[in-house]
Residue, then its C-alpha position, 0 to 999 in steps of 0.5 A: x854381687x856376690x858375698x863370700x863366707x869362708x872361715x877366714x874372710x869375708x868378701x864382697x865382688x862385682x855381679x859378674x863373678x859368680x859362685x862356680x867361678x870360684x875356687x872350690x873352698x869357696x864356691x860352696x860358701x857362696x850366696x848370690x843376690x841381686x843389688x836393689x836400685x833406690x826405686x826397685x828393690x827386686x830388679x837392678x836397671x843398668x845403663x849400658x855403661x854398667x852392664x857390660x864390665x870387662x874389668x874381669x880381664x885383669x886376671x889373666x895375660x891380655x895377650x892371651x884374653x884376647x883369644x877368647x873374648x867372645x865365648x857367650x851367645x850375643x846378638x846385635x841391636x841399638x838403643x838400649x839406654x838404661x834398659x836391660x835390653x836393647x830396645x828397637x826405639x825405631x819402632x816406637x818399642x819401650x823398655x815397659x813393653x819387656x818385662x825384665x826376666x827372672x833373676x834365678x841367680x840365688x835360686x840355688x834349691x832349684x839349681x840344685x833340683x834341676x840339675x840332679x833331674x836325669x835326661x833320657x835321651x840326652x845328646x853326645x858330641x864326637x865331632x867338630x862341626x866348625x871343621x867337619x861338614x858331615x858331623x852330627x850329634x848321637x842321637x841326631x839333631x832334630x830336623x824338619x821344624x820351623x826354626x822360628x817357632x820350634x820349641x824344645x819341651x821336657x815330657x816328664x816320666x813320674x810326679x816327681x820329676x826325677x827323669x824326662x825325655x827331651x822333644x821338639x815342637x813345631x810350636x809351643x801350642x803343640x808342645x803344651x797340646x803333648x803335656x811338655x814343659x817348654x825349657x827353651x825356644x828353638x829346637x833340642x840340642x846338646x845344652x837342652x838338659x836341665x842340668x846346663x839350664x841350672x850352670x845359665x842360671x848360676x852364671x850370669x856372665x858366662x862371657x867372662x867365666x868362659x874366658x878362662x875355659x877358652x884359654x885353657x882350650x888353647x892348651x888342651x881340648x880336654x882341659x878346656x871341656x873340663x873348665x866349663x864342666x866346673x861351671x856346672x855344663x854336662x859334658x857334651x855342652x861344654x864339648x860345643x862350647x869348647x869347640x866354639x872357643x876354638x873356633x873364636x880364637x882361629x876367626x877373631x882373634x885380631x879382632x878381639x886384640x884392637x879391641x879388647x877394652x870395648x865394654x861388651x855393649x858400645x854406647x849408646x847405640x848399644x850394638x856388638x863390639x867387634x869382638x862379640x860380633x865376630x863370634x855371632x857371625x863366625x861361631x854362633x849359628x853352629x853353636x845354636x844349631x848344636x847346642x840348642x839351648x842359649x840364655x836368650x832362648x830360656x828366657x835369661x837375662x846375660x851381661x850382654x844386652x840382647x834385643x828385646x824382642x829376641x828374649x824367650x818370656x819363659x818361667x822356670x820350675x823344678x818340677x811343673x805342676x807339682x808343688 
């Protein structure tokens, strides 16, 4: 949930709004925490029904929503049952084995440090690597790791944490080996900075708020890179997230039209809806490739339940080994 605190009004909304979602006048005045269970009272448990809302559609024209339904980073699985992610029960897997992820959703100090720390060596975009073959980041996206064990790591350059250079390792021992701080599995890209990992932390559901940057998308490129910049993305991640809606609304458009009501998560074997899937399938691979940094990959829980076993175990600090 989420409780608003401006001079007029006082007023409480569902988890999956968050504060950079809403107008400016408001979002300062913001606080986000999470809602206790009757048992736990720092981590909420979900039945696959209640985790996936798409009561946030409302807002907008359907016939427009549709377009852009699949925007956030998703894999497939089954048999998550009341777990926050989705358990491989074929396996003899249990939601026990998973500890759930930290909740950095009120941790606006560290948002906050994060996103003022400076990259050296971020990464640009100037192309559109879903319609051109030979288009690449500047500096070049790494290249010759193991993209199973990759890892993408922050070397940084005084005690205080203020600048840091962004480097790939083949494996997190190496990383660890070089003095890095892993951020996120797989290799470095245009979402690696610390700034886009405080924007993952802020917005839980980016589905939902990348709706209506994905719309605005369709009008104008520029004004869709500006939406999701609001949500608190450097430029260059909001460009492949903006290039990713476009893709979207070209690939699955129809597919998100018969379905659009389908909860994020179908139960209760938990898997994609169709939508989702198109976007895995038709966007997601470039999307990783170029932006890096995922929720999944920096250890996030998302609106969306993932496998288990495909969620990063990382802990997250403004400034590692200095307190």
């Amino acid at each position: 949930y989420i409780e608003l605190q401006s001079s007029s009004e006082s007023t409480r909304l569902p988890r999956r709004y968050t504060a950079a979602t809403l107008p400016h006048d408001t979002r300062a005045h913001a606080e986000i925490f999470r809602r206790p269970t009757d048992t736990d009272h720092t981590a909420p448990v979900r039945s696959c029904n209640q985790h996936n809302s798409v009561g946030s559609m409302r807002g907008l024209p359907v016939t427009v929503t549709l377009l852009l339904a699949a925007v956030s980073r998703l894999t497939s699985g089954s048999g998550c049952g009341d777990c926050w992610c989705v358990v491989n029960t074929t396996n003899g897997d249990q939601c026990t084995d998973y500890p759930e992820p930290m909740d950095y959703a009120g941790a606006v100090e560290l948002q906050t440090t994060l996103a003022g720390q400076t990259p050296l060596n971020p990464f640009d975009l100037e192309c559109d690597p879903y319609h051109d073959d030979a288009c690449n980041t500047v500096p070049a996206l790494p290249v010759g790791f193991d993209k199973d064990t990759a890892v993408c790591g922050y070397i940084y350059g005084d005690e205080e944490c203020s600048e840091y250079t962004m480097v790939t390792y083949n494996t997190t021992d190496d990383a660890e080996a070089a003095g890095a701080t892993v951020t996120h599995t797989g290799s470095c890209g245009l979402c690696s900075t610390t700034q886009d990992l405080a924007s993952y932390m802020a917005v839980f559901d980016m589905t939902s708020a990348g709706k209506a940057c994905g719309v605005k998308s369709l009008l104008s490129f520029d004004r869709g890179v500006k939406c999701y910049m609001d949500l608190g993305l450097t430029e260059p991640c909001a460009r492949i997230w903006t290039y990713d809606s476009l893709k979207d609304s070209e690939v699955c458009k129809w597919t998100c039209a018969k379905g659009w009501s389908d909860p994020y998560n179908v139960p209760p074997s938990c898997e994609l809806n169709d939508c989702l899937q198109c976007d895995e399938d038709q966007a997601g691979p470039l999307f990783q490739q170029f932006g890096g940094r995922t929720r999944r990959r920096s250890g996030l829980e998302s609106a969306i339940q993932r496998p288990c076993e495909t969620v990063a175990v990382l802990a997250h600090e403004a400034c590692p080994g200095h307190r």
